[in-house]
FIKOLBA-503026 format. One record per residue (C-alpha): residue in three letters; z, x, y. Coordinates in steps of 0.5 Angstrom, whole numbers, m for minus. Each point is the difference from the previous one (the first is absolute). Layout:
BEGIN
<res=ALA	zz=Z	xx=X	yy=Y>
...
//
This chain:
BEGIN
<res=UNK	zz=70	xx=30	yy=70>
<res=UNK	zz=m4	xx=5	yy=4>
<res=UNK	zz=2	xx=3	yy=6>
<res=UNK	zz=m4	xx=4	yy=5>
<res=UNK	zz=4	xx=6	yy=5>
<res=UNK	zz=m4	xx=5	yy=4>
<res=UNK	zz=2	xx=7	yy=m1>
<res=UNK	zz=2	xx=5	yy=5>
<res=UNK	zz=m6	xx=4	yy=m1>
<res=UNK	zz=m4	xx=m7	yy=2>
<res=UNK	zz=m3	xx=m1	yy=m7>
<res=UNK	zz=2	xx=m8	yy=m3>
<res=UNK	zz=5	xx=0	yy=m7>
<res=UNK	zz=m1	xx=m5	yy=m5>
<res=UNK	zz=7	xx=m2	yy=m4>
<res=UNK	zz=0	xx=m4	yy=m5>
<res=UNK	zz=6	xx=m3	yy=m3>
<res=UNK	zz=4	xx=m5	yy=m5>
<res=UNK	zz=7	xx=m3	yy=0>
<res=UNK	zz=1	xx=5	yy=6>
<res=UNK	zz=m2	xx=6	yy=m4>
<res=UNK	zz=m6	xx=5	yy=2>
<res=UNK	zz=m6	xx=m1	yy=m6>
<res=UNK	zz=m5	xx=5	yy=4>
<res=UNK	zz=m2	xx=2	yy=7>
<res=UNK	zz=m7	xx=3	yy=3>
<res=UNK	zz=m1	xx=3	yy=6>
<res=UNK	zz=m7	xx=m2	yy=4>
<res=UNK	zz=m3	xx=2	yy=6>
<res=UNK	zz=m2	xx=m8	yy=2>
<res=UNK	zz=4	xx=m6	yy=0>
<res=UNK	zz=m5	xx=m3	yy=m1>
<res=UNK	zz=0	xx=4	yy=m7>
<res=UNK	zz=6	xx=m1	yy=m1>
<res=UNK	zz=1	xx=m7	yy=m1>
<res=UNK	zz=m7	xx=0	yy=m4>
<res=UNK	zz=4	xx=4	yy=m6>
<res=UNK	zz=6	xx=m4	yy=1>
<res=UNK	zz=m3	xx=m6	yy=m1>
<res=UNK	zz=m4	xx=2	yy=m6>
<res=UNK	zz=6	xx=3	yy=m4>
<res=UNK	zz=4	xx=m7	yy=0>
<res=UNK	zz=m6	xx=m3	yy=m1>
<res=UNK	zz=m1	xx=4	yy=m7>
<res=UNK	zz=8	xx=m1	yy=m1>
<res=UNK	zz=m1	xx=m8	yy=1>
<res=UNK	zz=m6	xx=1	yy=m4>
<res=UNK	zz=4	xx=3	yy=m6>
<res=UNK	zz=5	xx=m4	yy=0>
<res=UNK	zz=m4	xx=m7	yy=1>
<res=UNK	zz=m5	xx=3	yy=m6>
<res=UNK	zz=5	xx=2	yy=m5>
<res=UNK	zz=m1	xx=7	yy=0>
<res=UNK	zz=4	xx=3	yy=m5>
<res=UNK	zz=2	xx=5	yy=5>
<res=UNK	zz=3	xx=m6	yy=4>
<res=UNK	zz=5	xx=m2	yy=m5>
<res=UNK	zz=0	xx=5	yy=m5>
<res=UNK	zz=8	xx=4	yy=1>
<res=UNK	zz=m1	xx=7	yy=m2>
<res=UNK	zz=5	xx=m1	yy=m5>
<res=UNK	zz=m5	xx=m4	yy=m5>
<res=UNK	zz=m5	xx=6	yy=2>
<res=UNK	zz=4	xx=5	yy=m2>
<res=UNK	zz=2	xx=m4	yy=m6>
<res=UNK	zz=m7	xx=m1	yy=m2>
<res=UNK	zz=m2	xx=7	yy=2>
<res=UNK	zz=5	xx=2	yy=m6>
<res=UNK	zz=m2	xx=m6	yy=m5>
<res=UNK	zz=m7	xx=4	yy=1>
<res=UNK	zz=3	xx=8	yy=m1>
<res=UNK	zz=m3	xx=3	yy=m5>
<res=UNK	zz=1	xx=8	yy=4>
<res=UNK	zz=3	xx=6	yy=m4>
<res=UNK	zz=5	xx=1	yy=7>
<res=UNK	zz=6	xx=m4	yy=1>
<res=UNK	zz=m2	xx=m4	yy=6>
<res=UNK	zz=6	xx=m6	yy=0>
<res=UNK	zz=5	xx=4	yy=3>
<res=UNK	zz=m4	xx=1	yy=6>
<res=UNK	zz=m2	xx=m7	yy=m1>
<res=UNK	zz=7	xx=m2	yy=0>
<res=UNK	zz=1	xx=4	yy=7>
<res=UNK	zz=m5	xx=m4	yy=3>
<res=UNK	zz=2	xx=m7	yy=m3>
<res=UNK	zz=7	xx=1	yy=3>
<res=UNK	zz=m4	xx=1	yy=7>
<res=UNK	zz=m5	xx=m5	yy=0>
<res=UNK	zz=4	xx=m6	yy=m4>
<res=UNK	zz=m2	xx=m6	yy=1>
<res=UNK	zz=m4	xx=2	yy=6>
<res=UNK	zz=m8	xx=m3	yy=0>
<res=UNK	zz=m6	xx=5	yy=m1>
<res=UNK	zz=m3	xx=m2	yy=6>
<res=UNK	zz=7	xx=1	yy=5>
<res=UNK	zz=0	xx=8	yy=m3>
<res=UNK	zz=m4	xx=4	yy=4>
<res=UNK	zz=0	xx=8	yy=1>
<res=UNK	zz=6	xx=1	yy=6>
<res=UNK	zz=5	xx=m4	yy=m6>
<res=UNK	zz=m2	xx=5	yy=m4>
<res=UNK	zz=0	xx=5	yy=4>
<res=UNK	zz=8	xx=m2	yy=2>
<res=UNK	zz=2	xx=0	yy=m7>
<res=UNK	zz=m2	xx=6	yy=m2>
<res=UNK	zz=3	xx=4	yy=8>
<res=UNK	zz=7	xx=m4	yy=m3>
<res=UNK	zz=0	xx=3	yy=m7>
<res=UNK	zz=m3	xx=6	yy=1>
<res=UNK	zz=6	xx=1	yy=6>
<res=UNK	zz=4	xx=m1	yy=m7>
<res=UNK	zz=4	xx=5	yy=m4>
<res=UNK	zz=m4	xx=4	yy=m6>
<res=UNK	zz=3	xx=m3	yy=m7>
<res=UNK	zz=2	xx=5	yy=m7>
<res=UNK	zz=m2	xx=m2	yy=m6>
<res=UNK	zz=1	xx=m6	yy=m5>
<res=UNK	zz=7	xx=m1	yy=2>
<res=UNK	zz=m3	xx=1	yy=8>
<res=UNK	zz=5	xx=3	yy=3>
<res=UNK	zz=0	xx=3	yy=8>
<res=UNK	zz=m4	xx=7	yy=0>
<res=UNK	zz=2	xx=0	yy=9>
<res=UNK	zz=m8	xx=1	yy=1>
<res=UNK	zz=m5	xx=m4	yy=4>
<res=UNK	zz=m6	xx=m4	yy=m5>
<res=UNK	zz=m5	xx=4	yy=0>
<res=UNK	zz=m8	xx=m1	yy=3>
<res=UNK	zz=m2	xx=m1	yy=m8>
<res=UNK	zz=4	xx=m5	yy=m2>
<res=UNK	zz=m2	xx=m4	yy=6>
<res=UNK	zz=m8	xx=1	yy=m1>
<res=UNK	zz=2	xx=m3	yy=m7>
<res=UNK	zz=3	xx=m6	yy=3>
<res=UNK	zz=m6	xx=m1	yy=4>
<res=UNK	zz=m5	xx=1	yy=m5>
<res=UNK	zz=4	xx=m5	yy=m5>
<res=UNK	zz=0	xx=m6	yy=5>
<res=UNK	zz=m7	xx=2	yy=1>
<res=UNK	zz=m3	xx=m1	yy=m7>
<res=UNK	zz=4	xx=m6	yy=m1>
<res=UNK	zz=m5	xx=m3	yy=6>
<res=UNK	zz=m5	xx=3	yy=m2>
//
């Protein structure tokens, strides 16, 4: 369902949401140009759904399950797909979208830094790298 509200600047923002949760939001200098984006976004969605597009039904576990089904890297990349399989779950490629990536990895990275194999507490904040791992790791089970 899209919604259109004027900002105080004057400019028109396009809001789409599902199950009352933001999915993306656009700002137009037009109303005009504002609806014509909304409306082709749910369209694309309902178009996705009603032709069976795998990214209508796929959950991201059964991609990340064939992701690894498929692995043949050097690096160890499982427990960073298990970061993410513990995220995203049963939720449907075509509802993940770059601001609920963005809040997961704000909500872990506001986390303590861990130690070792027997993972203790170092009392530090995770650092930027292992963040940028974290993105790069979703990002290439997408791609």
């Amino acid at each position: 369902m899209a919604t259109i509200t004027k900002t105080k600047a004057g400019s028109f923002k396009a809001i789409i949401r599902k199950n009352n949760r933001v999915i993306k939001t656009k700002t137009f200098r037009l109303k005009k140009d504002a609806r014509t984006w909304s409306k082709r976004i749910e369209e694309d969605r309902d178009a996705m759904a009603a032709f069976g597009s795998p990214g209508a039904s796929i959950t991201f576990n059964q991609l990340a399950d064939e992701y690894l089904d498929q692995w043949t890297g050097k690096d160890n990349i499982t427990g960073k797909v298990k970061f993410w399989k513990a995220r995203l779950g049963d939720t449907t490629l075509i509802n993940i979208d770059a601001p609920m990536i963005r809040d997961i990895l704000n909500r872990y990275g506001d986390g303590e830094a861990l130690c070792g194999l027997q993972r203790s507490k170092t009392g530090r904040q995770r650092s930027p790298t292992l963040m940028y791992r974290n993105i790069s790791s979703v990002k290439t089970l997408f791609n």
